[in-house]
PDB file with SEQRES, HELIX, SHEET and CRYST1 records, atoms N, CA, C and O in Angstrom:
SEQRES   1 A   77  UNK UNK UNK UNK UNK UNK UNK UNK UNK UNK UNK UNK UNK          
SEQRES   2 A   77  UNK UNK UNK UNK UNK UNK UNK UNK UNK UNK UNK UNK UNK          
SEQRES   3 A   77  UNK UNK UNK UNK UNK UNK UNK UNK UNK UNK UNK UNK UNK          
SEQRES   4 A   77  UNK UNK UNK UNK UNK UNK UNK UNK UNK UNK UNK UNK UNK          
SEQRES   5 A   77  UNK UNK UNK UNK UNK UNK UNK UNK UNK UNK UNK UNK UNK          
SEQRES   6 A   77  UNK UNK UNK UNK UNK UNK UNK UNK UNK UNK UNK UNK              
HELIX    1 AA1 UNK A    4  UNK A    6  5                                   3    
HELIX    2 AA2 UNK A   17  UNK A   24  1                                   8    
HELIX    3 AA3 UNK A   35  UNK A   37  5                                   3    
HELIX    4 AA4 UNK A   52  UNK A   56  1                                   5    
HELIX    5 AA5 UNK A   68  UNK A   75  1                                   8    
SHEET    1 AA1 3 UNK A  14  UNK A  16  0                                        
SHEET    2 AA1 3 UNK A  48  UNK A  51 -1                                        
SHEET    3 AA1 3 UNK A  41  UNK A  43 -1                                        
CRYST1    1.000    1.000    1.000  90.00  90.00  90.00 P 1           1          
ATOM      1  N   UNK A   1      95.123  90.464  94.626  1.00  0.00           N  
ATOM      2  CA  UNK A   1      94.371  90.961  95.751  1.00  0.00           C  
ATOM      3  C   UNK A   1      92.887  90.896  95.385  1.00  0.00           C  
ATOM      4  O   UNK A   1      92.493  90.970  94.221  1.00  0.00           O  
ATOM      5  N   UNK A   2      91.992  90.736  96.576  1.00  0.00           N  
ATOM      6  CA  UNK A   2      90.826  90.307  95.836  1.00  0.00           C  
ATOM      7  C   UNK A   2      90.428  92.101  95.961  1.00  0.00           C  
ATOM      8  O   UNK A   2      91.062  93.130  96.193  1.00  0.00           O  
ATOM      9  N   UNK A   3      88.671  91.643  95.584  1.00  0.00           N  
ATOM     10  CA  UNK A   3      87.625  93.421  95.298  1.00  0.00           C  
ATOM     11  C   UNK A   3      87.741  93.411  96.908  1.00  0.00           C  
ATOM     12  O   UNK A   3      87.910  94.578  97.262  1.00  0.00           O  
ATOM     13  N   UNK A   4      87.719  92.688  97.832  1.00  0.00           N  
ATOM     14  CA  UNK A   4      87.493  93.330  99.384  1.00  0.00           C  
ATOM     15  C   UNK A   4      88.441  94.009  99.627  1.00  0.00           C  
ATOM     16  O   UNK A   4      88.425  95.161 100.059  1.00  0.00           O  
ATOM     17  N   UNK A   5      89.891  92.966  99.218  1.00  0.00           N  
ATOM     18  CA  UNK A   5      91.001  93.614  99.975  1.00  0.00           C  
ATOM     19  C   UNK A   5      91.302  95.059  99.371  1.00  0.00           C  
ATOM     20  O   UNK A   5      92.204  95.740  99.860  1.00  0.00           O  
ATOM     21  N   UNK A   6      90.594  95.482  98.387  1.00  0.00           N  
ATOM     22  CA  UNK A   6      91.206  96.654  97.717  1.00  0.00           C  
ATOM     23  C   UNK A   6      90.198  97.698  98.091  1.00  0.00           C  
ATOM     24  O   UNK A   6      90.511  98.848  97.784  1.00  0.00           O  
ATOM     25  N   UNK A   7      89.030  97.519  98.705  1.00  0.00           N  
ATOM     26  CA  UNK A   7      88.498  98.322  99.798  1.00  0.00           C  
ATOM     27  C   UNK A   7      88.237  98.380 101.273  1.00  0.00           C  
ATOM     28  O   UNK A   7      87.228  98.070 101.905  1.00  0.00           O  
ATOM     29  N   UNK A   8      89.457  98.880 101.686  1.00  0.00           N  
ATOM     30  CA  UNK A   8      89.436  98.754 103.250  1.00  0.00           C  
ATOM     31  C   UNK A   8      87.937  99.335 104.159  1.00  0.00           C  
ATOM     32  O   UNK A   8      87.902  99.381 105.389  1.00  0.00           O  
ATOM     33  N   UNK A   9      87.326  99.550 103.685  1.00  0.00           N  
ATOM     34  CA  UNK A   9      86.293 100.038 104.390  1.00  0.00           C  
ATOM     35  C   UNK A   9      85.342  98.560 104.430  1.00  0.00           C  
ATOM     36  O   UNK A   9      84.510  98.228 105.275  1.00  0.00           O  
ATOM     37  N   UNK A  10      85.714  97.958 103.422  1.00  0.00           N  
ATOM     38  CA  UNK A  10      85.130  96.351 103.592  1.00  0.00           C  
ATOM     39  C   UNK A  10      85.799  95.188 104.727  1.00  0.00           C  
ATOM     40  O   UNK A  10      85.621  93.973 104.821  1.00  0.00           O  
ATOM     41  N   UNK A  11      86.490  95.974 105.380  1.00  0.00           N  
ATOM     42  CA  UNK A  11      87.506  94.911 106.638  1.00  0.00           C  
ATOM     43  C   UNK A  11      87.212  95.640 107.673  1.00  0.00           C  
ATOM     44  O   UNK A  11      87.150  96.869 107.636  1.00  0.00           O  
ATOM     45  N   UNK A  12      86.967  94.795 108.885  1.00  0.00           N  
ATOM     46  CA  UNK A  12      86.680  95.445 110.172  1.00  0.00           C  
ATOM     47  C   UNK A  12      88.169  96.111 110.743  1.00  0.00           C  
ATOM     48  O   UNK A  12      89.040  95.699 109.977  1.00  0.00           O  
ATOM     49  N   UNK A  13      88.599  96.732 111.494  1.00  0.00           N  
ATOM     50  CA  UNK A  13      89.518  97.285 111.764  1.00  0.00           C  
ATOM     51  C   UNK A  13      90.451  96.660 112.105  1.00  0.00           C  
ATOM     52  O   UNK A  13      91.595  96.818 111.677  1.00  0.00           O  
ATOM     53  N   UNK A  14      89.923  95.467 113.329  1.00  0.00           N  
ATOM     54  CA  UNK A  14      90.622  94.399 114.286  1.00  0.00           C  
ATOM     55  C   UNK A  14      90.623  93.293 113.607  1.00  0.00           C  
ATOM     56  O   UNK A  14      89.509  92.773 113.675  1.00  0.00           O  
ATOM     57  N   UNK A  15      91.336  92.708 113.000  1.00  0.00           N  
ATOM     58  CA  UNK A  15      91.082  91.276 111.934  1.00  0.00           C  
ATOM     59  C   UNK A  15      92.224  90.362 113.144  1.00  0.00           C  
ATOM     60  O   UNK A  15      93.164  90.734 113.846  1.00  0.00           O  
ATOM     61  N   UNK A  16      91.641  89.219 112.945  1.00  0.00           N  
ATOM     62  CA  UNK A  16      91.540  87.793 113.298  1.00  0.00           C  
ATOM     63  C   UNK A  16      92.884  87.598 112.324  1.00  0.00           C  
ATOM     64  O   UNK A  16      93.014  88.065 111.192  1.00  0.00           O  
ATOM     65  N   UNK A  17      94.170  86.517 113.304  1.00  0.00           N  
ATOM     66  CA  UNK A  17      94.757  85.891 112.415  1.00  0.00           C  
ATOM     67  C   UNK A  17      94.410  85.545 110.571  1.00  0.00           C  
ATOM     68  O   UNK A  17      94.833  86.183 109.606  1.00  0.00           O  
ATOM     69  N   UNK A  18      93.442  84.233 110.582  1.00  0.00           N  
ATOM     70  CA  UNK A  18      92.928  84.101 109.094  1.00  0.00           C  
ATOM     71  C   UNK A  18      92.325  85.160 108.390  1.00  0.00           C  
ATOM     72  O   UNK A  18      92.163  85.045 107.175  1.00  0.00           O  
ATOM     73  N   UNK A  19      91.921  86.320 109.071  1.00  0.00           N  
ATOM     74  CA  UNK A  19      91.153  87.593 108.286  1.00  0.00           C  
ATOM     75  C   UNK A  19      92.667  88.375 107.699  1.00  0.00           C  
ATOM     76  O   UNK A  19      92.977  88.604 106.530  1.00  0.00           O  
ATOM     77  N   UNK A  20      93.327  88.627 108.772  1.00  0.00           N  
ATOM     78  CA  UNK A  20      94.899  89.083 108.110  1.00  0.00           C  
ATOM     79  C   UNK A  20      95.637  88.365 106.889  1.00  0.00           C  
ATOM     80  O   UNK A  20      96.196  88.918 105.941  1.00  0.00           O  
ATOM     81  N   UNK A  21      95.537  87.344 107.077  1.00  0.00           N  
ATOM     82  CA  UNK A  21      96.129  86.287 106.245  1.00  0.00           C  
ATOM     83  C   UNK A  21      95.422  86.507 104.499  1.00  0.00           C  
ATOM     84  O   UNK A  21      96.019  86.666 103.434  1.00  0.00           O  
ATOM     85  N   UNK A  22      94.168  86.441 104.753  1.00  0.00           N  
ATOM     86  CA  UNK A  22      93.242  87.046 103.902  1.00  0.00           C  
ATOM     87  C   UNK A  22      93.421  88.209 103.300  1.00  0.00           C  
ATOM     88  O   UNK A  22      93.521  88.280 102.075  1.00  0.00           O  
ATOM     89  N   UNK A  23      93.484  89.305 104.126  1.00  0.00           N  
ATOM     90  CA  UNK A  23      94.012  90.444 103.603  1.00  0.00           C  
ATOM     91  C   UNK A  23      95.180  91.019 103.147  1.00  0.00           C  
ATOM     92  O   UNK A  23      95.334  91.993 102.410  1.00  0.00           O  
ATOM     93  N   UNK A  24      95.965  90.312 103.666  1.00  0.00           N  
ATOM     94  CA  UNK A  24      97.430  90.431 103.358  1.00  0.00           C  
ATOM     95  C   UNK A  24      97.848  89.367 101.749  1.00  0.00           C  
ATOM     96  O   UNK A  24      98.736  89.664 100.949  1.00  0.00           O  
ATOM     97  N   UNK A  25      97.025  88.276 101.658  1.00  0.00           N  
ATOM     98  CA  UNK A  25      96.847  87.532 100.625  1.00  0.00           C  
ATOM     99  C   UNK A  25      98.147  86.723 101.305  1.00  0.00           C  
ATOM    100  O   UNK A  25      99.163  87.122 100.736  1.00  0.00           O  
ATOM    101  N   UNK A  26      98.363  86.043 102.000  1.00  0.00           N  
ATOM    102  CA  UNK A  26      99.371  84.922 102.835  1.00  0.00           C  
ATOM    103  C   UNK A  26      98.560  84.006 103.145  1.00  0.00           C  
ATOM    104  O   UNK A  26      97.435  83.861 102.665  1.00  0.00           O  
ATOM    105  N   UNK A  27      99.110  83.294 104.013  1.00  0.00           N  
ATOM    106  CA  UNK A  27      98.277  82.264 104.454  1.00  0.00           C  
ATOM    107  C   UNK A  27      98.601  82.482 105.941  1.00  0.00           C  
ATOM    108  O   UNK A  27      99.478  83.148 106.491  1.00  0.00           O  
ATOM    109  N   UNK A  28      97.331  81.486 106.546  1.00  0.00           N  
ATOM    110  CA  UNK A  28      97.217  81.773 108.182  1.00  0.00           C  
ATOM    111  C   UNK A  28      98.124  81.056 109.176  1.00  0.00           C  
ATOM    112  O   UNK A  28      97.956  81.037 110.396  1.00  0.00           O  
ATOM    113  N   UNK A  29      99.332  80.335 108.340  1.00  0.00           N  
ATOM    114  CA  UNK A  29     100.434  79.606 108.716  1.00  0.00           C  
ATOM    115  C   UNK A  29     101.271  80.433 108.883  1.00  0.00           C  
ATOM    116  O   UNK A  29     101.739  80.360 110.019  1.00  0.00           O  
ATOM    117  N   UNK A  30     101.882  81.544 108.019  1.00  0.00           N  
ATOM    118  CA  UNK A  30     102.596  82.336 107.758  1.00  0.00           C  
ATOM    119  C   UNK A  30     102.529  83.698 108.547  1.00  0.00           C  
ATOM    120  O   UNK A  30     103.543  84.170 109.062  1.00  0.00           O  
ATOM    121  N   UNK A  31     101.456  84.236 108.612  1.00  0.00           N  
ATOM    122  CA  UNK A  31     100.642  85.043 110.088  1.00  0.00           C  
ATOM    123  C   UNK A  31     101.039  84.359 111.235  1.00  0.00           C  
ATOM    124  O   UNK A  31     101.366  85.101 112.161  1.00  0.00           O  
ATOM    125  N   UNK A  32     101.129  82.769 111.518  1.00  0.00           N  
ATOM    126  CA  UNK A  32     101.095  82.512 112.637  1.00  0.00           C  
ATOM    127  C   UNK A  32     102.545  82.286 112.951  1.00  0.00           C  
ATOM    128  O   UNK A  32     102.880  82.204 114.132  1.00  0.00           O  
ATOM    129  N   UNK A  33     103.674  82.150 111.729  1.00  0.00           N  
ATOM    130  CA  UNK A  33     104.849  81.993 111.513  1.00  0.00           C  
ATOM    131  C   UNK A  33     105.558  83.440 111.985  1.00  0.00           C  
ATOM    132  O   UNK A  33     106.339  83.313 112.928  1.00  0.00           O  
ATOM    133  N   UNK A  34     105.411  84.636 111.519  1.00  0.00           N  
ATOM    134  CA  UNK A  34     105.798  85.389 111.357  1.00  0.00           C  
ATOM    135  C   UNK A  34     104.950  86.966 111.911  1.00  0.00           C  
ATOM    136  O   UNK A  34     105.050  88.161 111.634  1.00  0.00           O  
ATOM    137  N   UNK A  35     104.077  86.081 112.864  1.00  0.00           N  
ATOM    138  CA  UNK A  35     103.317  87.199 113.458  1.00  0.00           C  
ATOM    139  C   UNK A  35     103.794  88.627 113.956  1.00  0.00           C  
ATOM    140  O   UNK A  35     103.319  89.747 113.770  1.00  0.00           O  
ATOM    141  N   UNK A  36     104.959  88.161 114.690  1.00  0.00           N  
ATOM    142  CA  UNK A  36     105.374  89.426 115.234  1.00  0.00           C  
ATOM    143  C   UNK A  36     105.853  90.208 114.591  1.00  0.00           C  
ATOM    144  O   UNK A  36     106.160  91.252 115.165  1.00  0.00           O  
ATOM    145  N   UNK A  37     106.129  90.095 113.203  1.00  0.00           N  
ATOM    146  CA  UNK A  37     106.438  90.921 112.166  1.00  0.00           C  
ATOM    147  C   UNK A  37     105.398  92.213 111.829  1.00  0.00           C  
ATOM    148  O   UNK A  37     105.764  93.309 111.405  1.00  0.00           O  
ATOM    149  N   UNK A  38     103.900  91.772 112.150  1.00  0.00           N  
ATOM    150  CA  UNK A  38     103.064  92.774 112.320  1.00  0.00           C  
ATOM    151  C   UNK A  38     102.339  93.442 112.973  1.00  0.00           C  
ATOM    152  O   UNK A  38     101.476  92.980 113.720  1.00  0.00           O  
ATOM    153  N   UNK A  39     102.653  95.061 112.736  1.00  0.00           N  
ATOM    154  CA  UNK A  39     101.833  95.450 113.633  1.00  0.00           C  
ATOM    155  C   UNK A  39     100.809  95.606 114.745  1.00  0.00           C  
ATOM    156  O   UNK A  39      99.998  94.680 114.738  1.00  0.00           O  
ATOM    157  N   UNK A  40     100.707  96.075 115.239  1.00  0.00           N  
ATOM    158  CA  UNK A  40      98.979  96.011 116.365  1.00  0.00           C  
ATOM    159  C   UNK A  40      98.516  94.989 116.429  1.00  0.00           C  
ATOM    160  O   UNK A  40      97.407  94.806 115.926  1.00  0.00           O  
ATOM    161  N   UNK A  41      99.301  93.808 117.164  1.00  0.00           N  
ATOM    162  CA  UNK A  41      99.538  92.860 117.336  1.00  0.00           C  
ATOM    163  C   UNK A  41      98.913  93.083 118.699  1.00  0.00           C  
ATOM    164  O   UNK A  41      99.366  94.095 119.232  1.00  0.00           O  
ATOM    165  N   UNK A  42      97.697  92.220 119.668  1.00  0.00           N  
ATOM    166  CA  UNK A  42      97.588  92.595 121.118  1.00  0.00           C  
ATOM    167  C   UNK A  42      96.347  91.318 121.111  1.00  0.00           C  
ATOM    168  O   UNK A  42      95.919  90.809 120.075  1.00  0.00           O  
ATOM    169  N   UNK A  43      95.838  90.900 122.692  1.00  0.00           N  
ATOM    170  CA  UNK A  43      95.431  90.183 122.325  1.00  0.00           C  
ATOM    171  C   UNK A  43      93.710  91.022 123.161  1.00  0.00           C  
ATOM    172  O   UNK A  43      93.668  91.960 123.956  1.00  0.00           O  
ATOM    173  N   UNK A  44      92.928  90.486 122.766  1.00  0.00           N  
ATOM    174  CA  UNK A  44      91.847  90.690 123.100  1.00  0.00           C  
ATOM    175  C   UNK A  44      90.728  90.128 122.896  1.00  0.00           C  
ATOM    176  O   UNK A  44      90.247  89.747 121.828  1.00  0.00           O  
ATOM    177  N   UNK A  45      90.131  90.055 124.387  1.00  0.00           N  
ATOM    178  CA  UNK A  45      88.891  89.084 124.770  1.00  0.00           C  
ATOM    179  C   UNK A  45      89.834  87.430 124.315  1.00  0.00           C  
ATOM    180  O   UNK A  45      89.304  86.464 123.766  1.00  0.00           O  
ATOM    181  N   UNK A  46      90.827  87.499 124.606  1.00  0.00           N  
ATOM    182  CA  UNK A  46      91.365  86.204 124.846  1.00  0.00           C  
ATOM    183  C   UNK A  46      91.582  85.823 122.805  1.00  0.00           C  
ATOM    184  O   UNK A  46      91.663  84.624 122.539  1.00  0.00           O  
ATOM    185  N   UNK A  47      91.642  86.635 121.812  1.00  0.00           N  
ATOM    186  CA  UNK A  47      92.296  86.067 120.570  1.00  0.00           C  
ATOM    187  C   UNK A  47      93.006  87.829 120.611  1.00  0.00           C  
ATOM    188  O   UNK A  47      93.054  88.919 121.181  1.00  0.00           O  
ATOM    189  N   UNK A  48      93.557  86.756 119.216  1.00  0.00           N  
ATOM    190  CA  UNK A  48      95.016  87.437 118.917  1.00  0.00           C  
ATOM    191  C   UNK A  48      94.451  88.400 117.869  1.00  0.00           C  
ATOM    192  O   UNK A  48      93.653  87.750 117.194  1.00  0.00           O  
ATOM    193  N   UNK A  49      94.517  89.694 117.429  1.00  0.00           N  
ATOM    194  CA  UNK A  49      93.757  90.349 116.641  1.00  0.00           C  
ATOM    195  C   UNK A  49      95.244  91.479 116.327  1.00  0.00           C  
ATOM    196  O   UNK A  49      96.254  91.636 117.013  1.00  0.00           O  
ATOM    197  N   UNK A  50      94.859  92.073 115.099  1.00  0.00           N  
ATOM    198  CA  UNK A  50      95.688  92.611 114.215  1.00  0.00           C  
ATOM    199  C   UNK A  50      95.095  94.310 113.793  1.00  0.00           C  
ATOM    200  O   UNK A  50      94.142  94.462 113.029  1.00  0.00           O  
ATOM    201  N   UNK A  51      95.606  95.120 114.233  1.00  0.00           N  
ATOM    202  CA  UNK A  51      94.697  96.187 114.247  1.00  0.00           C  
ATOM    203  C   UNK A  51      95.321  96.717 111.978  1.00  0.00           C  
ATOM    204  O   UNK A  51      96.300  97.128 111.356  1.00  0.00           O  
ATOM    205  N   UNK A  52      94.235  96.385 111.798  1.00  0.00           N  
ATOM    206  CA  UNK A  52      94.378  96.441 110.037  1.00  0.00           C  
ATOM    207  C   UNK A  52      95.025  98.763 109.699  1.00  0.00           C  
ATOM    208  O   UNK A  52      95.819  99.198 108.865  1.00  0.00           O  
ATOM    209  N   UNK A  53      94.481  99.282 110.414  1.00  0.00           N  
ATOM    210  CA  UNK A  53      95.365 100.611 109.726  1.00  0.00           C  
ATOM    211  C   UNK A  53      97.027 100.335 110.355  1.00  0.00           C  
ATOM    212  O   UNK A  53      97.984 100.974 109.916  1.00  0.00           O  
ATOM    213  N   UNK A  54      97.132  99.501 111.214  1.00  0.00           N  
ATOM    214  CA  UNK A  54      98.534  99.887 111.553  1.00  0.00           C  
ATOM    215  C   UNK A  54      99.299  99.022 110.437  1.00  0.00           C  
ATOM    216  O   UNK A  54     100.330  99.454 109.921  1.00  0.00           O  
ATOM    217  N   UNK A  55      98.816  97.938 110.133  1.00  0.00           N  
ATOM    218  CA  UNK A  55      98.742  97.051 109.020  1.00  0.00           C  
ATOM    219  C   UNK A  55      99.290  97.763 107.722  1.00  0.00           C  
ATOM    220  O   UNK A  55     100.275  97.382 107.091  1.00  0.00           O  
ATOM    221  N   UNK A  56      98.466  98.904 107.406  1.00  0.00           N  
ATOM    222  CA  UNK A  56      98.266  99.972 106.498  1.00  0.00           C  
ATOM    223  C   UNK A  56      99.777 100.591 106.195  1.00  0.00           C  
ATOM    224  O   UNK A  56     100.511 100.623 105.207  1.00  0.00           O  
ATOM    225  N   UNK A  57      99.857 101.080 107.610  1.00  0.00           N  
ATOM    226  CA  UNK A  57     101.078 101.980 107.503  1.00  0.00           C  
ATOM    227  C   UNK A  57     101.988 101.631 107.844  1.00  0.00           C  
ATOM    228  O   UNK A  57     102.674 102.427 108.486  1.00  0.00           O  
ATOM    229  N   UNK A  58     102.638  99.897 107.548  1.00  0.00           N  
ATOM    230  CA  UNK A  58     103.747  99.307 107.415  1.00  0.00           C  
ATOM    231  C   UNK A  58     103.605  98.875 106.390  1.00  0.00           C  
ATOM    232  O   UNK A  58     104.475  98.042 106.134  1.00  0.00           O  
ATOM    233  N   UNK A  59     102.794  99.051 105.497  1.00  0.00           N  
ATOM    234  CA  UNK A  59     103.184  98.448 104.383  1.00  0.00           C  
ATOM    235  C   UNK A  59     103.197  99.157 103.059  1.00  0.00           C  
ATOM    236  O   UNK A  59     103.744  98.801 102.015  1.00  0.00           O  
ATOM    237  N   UNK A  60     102.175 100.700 103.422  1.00  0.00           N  
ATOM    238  CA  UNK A  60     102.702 102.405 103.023  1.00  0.00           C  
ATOM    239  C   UNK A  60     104.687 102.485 103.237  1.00  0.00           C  
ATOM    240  O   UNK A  60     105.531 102.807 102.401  1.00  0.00           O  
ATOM    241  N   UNK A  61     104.843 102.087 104.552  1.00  0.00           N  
ATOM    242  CA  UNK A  61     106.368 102.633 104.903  1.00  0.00           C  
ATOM    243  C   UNK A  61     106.946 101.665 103.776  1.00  0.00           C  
ATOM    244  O   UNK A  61     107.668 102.142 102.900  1.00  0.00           O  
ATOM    245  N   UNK A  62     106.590 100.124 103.795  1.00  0.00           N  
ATOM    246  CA  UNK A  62     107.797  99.398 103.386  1.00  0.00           C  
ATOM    247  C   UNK A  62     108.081  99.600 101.892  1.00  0.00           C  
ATOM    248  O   UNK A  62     109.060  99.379 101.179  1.00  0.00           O  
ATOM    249  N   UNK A  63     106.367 100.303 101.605  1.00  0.00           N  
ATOM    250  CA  UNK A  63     106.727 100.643  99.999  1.00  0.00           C  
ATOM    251  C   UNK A  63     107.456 102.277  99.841  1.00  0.00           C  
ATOM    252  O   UNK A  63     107.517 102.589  98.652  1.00  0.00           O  
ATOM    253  N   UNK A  64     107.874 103.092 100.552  1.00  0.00           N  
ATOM    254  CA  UNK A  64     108.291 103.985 100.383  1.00  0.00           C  
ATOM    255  C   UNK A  64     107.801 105.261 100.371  1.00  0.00           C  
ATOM    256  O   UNK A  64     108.387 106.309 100.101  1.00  0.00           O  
ATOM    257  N   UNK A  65     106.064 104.960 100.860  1.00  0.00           N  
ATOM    258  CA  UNK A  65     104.898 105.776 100.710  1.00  0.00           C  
ATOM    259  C   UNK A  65     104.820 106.242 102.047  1.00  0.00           C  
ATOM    260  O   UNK A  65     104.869 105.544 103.060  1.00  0.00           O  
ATOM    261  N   UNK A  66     104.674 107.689 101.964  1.00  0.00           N  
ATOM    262  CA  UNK A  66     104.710 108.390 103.640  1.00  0.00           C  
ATOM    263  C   UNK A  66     102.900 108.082 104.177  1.00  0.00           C  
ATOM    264  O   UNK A  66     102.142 107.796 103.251  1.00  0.00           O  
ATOM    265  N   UNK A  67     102.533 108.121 105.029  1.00  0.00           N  
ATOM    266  CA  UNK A  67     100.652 108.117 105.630  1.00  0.00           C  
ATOM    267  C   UNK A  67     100.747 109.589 106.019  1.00  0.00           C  
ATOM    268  O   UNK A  67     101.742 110.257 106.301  1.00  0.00           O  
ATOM    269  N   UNK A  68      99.458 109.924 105.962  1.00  0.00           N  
ATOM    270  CA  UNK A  68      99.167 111.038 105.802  1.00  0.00           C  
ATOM    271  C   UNK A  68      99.586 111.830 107.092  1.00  0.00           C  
ATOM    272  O   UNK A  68     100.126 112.935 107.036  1.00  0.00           O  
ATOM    273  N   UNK A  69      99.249 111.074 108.424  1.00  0.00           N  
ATOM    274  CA  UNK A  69      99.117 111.147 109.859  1.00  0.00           C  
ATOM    275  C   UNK A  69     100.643 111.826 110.213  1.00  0.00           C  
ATOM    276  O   UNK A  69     100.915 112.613 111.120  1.00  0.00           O  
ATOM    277  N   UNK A  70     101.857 111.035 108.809  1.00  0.00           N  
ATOM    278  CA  UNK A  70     103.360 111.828 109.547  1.00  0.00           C  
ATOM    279  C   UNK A  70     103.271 112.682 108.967  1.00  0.00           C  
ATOM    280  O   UNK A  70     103.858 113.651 109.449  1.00  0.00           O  
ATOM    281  N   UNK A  71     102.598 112.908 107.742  1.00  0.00           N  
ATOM    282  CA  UNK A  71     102.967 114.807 106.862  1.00  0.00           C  
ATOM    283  C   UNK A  71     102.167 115.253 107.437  1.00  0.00           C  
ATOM    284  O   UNK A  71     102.454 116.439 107.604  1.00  0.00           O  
ATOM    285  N   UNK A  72     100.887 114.920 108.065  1.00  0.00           N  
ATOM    286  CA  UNK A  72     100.567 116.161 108.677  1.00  0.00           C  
ATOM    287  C   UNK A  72     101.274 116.766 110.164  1.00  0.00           C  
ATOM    288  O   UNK A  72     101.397 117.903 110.621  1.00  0.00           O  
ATOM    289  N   UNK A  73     101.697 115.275 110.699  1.00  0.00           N  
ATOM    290  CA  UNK A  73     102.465 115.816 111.848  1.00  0.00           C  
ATOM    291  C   UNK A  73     103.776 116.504 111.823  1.00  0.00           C  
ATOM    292  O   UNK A  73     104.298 116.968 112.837  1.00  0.00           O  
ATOM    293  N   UNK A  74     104.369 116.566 110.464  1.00  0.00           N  
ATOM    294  CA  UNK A  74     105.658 117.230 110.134  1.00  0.00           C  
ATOM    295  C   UNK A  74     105.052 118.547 110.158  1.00  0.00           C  
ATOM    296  O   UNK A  74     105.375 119.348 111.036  1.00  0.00           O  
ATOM    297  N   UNK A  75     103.910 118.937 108.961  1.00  0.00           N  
ATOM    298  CA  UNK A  75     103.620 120.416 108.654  1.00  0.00           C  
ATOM    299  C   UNK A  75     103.460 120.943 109.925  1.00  0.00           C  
ATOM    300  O   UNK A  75     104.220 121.883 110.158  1.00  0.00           O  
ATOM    301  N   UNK A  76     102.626 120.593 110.915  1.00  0.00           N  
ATOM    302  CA  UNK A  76     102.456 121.172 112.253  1.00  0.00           C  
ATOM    303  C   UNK A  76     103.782 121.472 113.465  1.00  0.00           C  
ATOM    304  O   UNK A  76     103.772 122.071 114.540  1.00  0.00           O  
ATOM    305  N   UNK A  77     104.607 120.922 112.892  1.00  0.00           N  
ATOM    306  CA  UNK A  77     105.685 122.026 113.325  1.00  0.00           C  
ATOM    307  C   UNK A  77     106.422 122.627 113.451  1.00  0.00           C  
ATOM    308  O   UNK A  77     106.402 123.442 114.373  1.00  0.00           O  
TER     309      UNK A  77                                                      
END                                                                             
């Protein structure tokens, strides 16, 4: 993973096919192969864009890691 990808505050929120691909460390074949596999998937202003926290927290889940957003929504009730 490169120094960007390991600070998300260095990625815009909404990443571009090849920006995902990038961040995900895949390629932009494989994004385009297997897109619907990810998240916040929608299209806007006419491209296809990838909303990067939802990004986040499928790949928190797939490693077994809870996001903060469900423990706090558990403690609350």
């Amino acid at each position: 993973m490169t120094e960007a990808a390991k600070e998300p505050e260095a990625w815009p929120r909404l990443l571009t096919i090849d920006m995902a691909a990038r961040y995900l460390g895949l390629s932009a074949k494989t994004i385009r192969n297997h897109g619907n596999l990810l998240p916040g998937k929608r299209s806007w202003g006419g491209k296809v864009v990838f909303d990067r926290h939802e990004i986040d927290k499928m790949l928190d889940k797939a490693r077994g890691i809870r996001s903060l957003w469900i423990d706090a929504e558990r403690a609350c009730r």
